[in-house]
N, C-alpha and C positions, 0 to 999 in steps of 0.2 A: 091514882093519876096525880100527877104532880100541878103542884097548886098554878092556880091562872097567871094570867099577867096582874103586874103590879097596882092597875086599879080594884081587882078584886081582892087582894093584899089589905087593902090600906085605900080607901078611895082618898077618905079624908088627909090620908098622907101626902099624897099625888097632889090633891088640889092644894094645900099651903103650900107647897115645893112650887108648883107653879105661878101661884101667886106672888110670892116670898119672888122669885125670877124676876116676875114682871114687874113690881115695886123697885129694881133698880139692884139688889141685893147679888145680880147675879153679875153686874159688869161694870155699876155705879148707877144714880141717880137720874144721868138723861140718856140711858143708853136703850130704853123705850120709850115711845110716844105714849101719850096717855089714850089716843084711839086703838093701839095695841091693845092696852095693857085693860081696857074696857072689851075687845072682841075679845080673848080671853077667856075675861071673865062669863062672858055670856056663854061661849060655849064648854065653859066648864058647867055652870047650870042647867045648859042642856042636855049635857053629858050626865051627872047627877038626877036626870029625870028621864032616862035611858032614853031621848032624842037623839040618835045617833045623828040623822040624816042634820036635822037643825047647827047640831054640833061642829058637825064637819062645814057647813057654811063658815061658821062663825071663825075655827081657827082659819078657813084658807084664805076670807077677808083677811086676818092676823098678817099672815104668809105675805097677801098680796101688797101690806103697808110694809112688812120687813123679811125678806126673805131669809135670812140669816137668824133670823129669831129661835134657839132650842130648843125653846119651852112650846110657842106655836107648833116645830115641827114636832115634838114628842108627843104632843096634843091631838095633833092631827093624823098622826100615824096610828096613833091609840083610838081613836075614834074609826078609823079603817077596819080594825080588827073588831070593834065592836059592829061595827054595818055586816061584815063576813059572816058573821056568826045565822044571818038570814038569808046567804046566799047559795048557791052550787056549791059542789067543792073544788071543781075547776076555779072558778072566781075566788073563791077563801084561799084558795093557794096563793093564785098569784099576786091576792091584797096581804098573804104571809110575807112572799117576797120581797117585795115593796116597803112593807112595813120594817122587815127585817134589816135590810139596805139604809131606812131612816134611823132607825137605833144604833144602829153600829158606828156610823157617823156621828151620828152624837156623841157617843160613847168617846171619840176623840178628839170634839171638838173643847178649844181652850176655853169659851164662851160659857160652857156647862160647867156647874159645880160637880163636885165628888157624888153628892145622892142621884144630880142627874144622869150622871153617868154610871154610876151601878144599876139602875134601875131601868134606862136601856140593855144596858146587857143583861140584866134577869130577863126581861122581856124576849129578847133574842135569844136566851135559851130554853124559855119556852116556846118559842115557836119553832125552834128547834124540836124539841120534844114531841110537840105534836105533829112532827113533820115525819116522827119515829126515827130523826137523826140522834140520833143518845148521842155519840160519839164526839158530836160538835156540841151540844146540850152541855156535855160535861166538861169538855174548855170550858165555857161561857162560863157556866155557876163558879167554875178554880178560879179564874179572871178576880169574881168578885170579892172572894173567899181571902185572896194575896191581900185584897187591899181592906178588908170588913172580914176579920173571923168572928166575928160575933152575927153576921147577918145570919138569923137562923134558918129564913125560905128559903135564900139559896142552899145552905147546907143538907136542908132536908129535899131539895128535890134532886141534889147531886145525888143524893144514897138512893132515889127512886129512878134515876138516869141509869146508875150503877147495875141497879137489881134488875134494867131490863137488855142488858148485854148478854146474850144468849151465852153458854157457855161454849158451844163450838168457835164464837168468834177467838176467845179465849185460847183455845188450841190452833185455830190458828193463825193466830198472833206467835202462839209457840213455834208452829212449824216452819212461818216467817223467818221467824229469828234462828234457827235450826237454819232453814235453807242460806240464809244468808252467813253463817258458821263456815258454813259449808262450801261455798264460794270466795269465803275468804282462806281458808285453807287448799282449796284447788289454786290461786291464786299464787300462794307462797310458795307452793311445789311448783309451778311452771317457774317461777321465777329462778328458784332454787335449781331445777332444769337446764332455764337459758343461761347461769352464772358458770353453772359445769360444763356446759359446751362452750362457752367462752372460753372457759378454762383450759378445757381441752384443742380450742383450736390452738390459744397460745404455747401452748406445749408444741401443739405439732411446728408450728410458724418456728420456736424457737431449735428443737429437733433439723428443724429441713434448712435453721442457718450454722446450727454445728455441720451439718453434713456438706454445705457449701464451705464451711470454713476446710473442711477437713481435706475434701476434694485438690481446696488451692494446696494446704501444706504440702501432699501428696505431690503434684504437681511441682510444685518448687522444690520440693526434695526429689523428684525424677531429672528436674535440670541441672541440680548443683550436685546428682551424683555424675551423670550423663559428660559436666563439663569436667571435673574431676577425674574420668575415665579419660578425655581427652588430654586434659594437660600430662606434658611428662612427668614421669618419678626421678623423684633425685639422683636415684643410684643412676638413672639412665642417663640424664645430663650429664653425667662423671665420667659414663662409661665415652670409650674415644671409636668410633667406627673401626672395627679390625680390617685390616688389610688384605686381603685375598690375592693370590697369589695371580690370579687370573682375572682381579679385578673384577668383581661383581658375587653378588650374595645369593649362595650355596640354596637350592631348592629344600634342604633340609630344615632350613633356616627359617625360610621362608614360608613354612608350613607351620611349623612351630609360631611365628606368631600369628597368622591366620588362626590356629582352632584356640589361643590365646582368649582374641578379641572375641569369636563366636562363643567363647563359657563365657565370659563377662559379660554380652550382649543378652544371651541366654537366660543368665541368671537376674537380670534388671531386668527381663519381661516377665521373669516367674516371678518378681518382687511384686511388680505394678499389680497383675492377675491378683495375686494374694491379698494387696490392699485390695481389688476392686472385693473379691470376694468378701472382706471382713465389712465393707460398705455395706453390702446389699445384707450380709445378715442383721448388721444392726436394723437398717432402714426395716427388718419384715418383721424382727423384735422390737422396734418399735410400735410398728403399725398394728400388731396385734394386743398391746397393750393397751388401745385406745377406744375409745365408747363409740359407737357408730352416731352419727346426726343423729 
């Protein structure tokens, strides 16, 4: 079992630490009353004569002349723990509570020296311990440890905190950290997912503006052949309309340029068709190139 709170440590430690406080050491010379600093004393004497009940009057007069007082609340909270020890364990629990709540506060308050505030957090990690929280037990004694490597309680009940960590917590803690491995790697592949579909819609978005660009070239090169079919050829502006004997142009003539225009017209709709057809096979070699959503 990991050793008690720090009045079974060390009472006589606890009580100079308190004293040494209330004499002025802990904040300057008038920063207790001397009616303080005599309740106190008295319920440290009756604390030392295990009058819990007495004790505990004595610091909450203390309490009740300065509320603020450290060493009073350390006192008091200590003496709580000591009155538990007679009680249900419903009651000792929630005088653990309580008590727990006043050390830890200490433990941060500016008022308290360095012993008084290791000595809260021993406390608080003991009643951790007997709370059978190991887990929060073993912060508390590390806390102490960072600032006192030489404190040897806490270090020896850190290693009895330690030894009563069941070993399946231990696995899983491992499997924790496994499943969390593991969600961070699912994580990267989705991402790694969304970047390639990104990627690939831009391919397509850029694909479907060549296919628009190509469309207009297409287009502008159907009107500027189209107009080109229209305008005369130069031999023809040279040539001079022949004269016909009978004044007007010979149906043979006349047919000849008729199935002229019809190959020409002919042949620039089998162009167009031909581009449409190279479109639509890029556009299906494209589309099969590509990843589905």
């Amino acid at each position: 079992m990991a050793r008690h709170y720090s009045h079974i440590i060390a009472i006589s430690a606890v009580t100079a630490l308190l004293l040494a406080g209330c004499s002025g050491k802990g904040g300057g010379t008038n920063d207790y009353t001397k009616r303080e600093r005599n309740l106190i004393k008295e319920g440290i004497k009756h604390y030392s004569d295990s009058d819990f009940r007495k004790a505990d009057v004595a610091f909450e007069k203390a309490l009740a002349e300065n509320p603020d007082n450290p060493y009073a609340q350390y006192n008091s909270a200590l003496t709580r723990l000591g009155l538990a020890s007679v009680m249900s364990d419903a009651a000792t629990d929630s005088i653990k509570i309580g008590a727990d709540s006043v050390f830890l506060n200490i433990a941060k308050s500016p008022q308290a020296d360095t012993i008084l505030r290791e000595n809260s957090l021993y406390n608080s990690g003991n009643i951790a311990f007997s709370r059978e929280d190991y887990r929060r037990s073993i912060e508390l004694y590390k806390q102490i440890l960072r600032a006192d490597t030489a404190n040897r309680e806490a270090l020896e009940n850190l290693r009895l905190a330690q030894l009563r960590i069941p070993p399946e917590d231990e696995n899983d803690q491992n499997q924790n950290q496994d499943h969390k491995q593991d969600q961070d790697q699912d994580q990267q592949q989705q991402n790694q997912q969304q970047n390639q579909q990104d990627q690939n819609k831009d391919q397509q978005d850029q694909n479907n503006d060549n296919k628009d660009q190509n469309q207009d070239q297409n287009q502008n090169q159907d009107k500027q052949d189209q107009n080109q079919n229209n305008k005369p050829k130069p031999e023809d502006q040279d040539k001079k309309p022949q004269d016909r004997q009978d004044g007007s142009m010979s149906a043979a003539n006349a047919q000849q340029i008729l199935d002229a225009m019809e190959k020409k017209e002919a042949a620039t709709r089998q162009r167009v068709e031909n581009m449409k057809a190279d479109e639509e096979r890029k556009a299906n070699a494209n589309a099969t190139t590509l990843k589905p959503w």
